[in-house]
C-alpha positions, 0 to 999 in steps of 0.5 A: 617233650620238654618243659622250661620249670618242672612238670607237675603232675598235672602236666605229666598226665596230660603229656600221657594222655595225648600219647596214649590218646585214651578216652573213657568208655561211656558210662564208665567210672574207674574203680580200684577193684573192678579195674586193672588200675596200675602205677605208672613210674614217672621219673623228671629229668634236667637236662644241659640245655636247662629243659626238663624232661618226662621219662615214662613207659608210654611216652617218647624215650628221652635221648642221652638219659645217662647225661641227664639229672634228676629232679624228682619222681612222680607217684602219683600217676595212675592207669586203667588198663581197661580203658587206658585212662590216665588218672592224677591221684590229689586231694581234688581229683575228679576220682570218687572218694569214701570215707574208711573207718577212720573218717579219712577219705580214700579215692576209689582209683588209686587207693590213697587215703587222704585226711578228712575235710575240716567241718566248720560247725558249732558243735564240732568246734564246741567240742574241740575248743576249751571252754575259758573258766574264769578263776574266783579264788583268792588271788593273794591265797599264797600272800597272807600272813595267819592272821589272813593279812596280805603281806606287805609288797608281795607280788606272789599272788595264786597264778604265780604260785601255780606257775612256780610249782609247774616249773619248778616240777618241770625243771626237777624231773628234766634235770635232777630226778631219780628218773633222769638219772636212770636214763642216764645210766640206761644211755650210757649202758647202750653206749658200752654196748653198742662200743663193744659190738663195733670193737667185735666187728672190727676183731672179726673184720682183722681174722676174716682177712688175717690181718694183725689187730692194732688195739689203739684202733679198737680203742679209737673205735670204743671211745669214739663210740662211747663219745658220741652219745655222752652221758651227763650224770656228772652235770647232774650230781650236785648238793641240795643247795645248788639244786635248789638254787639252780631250780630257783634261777631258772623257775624265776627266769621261765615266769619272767619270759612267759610274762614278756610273751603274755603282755609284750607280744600278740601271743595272747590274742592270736594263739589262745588256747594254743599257748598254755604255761605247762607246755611253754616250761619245757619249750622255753627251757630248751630255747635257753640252750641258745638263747634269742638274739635280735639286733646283738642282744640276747632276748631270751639269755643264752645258758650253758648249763641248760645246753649241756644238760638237758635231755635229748629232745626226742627223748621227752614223752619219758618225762611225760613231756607231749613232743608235738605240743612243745614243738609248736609251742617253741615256734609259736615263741619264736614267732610272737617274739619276731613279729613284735619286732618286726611291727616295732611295738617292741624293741629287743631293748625294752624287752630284755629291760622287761625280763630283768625288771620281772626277775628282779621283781621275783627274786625281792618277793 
């Protein structure tokens, strides 16, 4: 038998059950434990002619196998051998589920456990969607003088200020905190480490087969070693000043972009909750290690420091860092940025002149 496109798994059970030409014994229901229930290997193959083929136990074998691709396997096929029924496992298959101990649904044929249905209620959504608290403290808090008087053209109202201390925080601890150092040293001492255990391996290698060590190998493979996880404590190691100053730049340049995602996208309306400023700080940090370019201008600037600096990505949860969150948050970026432009509310223009006017609108406040 053979298929123009890819079998599914639906297409695989029903080639098994005309070969095996099984019916279901009345009042029979298949259950994992009272049923030999086995998995049946499904493997799908390409052939020359462009056709796709099906190589199981209880099918037809398939001529000029070795000639043959392929495609993918198929795992989720199972058979009662009690009754010969053939039984595709999915989240909608006709086999009984229950719900197990963590509120996941198991089939009772196969075993395989799925996620839970969605519940669509308002309890359940009370509970998982937060609750909008409206701020009444005094926006100009951070902009009086001590007389209680605002100062005259300040912008540097309460949710700047906040926003300013969370990146501000966030940009320190990533790049110029004690623990950032200490990270550093911890790499670089696994990279020695690890060096070393391959300079050994290839020592033990040269007596094993008594061949002369040629140490400008052995020190191509330490260096090599070393290299490929690079340390950056030399990028980090600068005065108060330029700390402060570097600290400054980038916090005014997160505020101004987390602007431009607020009030020139659609971000707001459709993300919500999603989108919050402590999980934006990381994420659009690390979308500066390449910048945003559409149409040959940089929406979001490209900066080479922030590429050679930061932390690996998958080391964030040291820095107490959610890596889910930011993952979706950055793509959540990119996607409010792409639909702007596509729906031409925006051009990528108007928007790089918005970020330079909000930075420079910072730096004079």
């Amino acid at each position: 038998m053979s298929f123009v496109r890819i079998p599914s798994g639906e297409d695989v059970a029903s080639a098994l059950k005309a070969a095996i030409q099984s019916k279901r014994a009345d009042g029979h229901s298949c259950n994992i434990n009272t049923c030999t229930v086995v998995n049946l290997n499904v493997r799908i193959l390409k052939g020359d002619d462009q056709r796709y083929y099906i190589k199981s136990k209880y099918l037809p074998p398939v001529e000029r196998v070795d000639d043959m691709t392929t495609v993918c396997d198929i795992y989720s096929i199972y058979l009662c051998k009690n009754t010969g029924t053939v039984h595709y496992c999915h989240r909608e298959c006709d086999g009984d589920k229950i719900n197990n101990e963590d509120n996941c649904l198991v089939c009772c044929i196969s075993g395989i456990q799925y996620q839970s249905e969605a519940v669509r209620s308002w309890k359940i959504t009370s509970r998982c969607t937060a609750a909008v608290i409206a701020n009444k403290e005094d926006p100009y808090k951070f902009s009086r003088d001590s007389d209680g008087r605002v100062k005259s053209g300040s912008v540097h109202n309460m949710t700047t200020a906040k926003c300013t201390q969370c990146c501000r925080q966030v940009v320190k601890r990533l790049l110029f905190s004690e623990e950032r150092m200490a990270n550093e040293v911890i790499k670089h001492r696994d990279s020695v480490s690890k060096a070393e255990k391959l300079v050994n391996k290839y020592k033990r290698h040269c007596e094993k087969n008594k061949v002369p060590i040629v140490y400008i190998h052995a020190y191509t493979i330490y260096i090599n070693s070393i290299q490929s996880r690079p340390t950056r404590i030399h990028l980090l190691q600068n005065s108060d000043v330029d700390i402060e100053r570097m600290v400054d730049m980038y916090t005014k340049k997160v505020i101004s972009y987390w602007r431009l995602i607020l009030y020139h996208t659609n971000a707001r309306e459709e993300m919500r909750t999603s989108l919050t400023f402590k999980a934006f700080v990381p994420s659009c940090l690390y979308l500066l290690k390449n910048g945003i370019r559409m149409n040959g201008i940089y929406i979001l600037e490209k900066c080479t420091f922030l590429d050679a600096a930061l932390p690996e990505a998958n080391t964030l949860d040291i820095y107490g860092i959610n890596k889910p969150s930011f993952t979706q948050t950055k793509n959540n970026i990119l996607l409010a940025i792409r639909e702007t432009i596509e729906k031409k509310t925006e051009t990528p223009t108007s928007m790089r002149a918005y970020v330079d006017e909000e930075y420079q609108r910072l730096s004079d406040d």
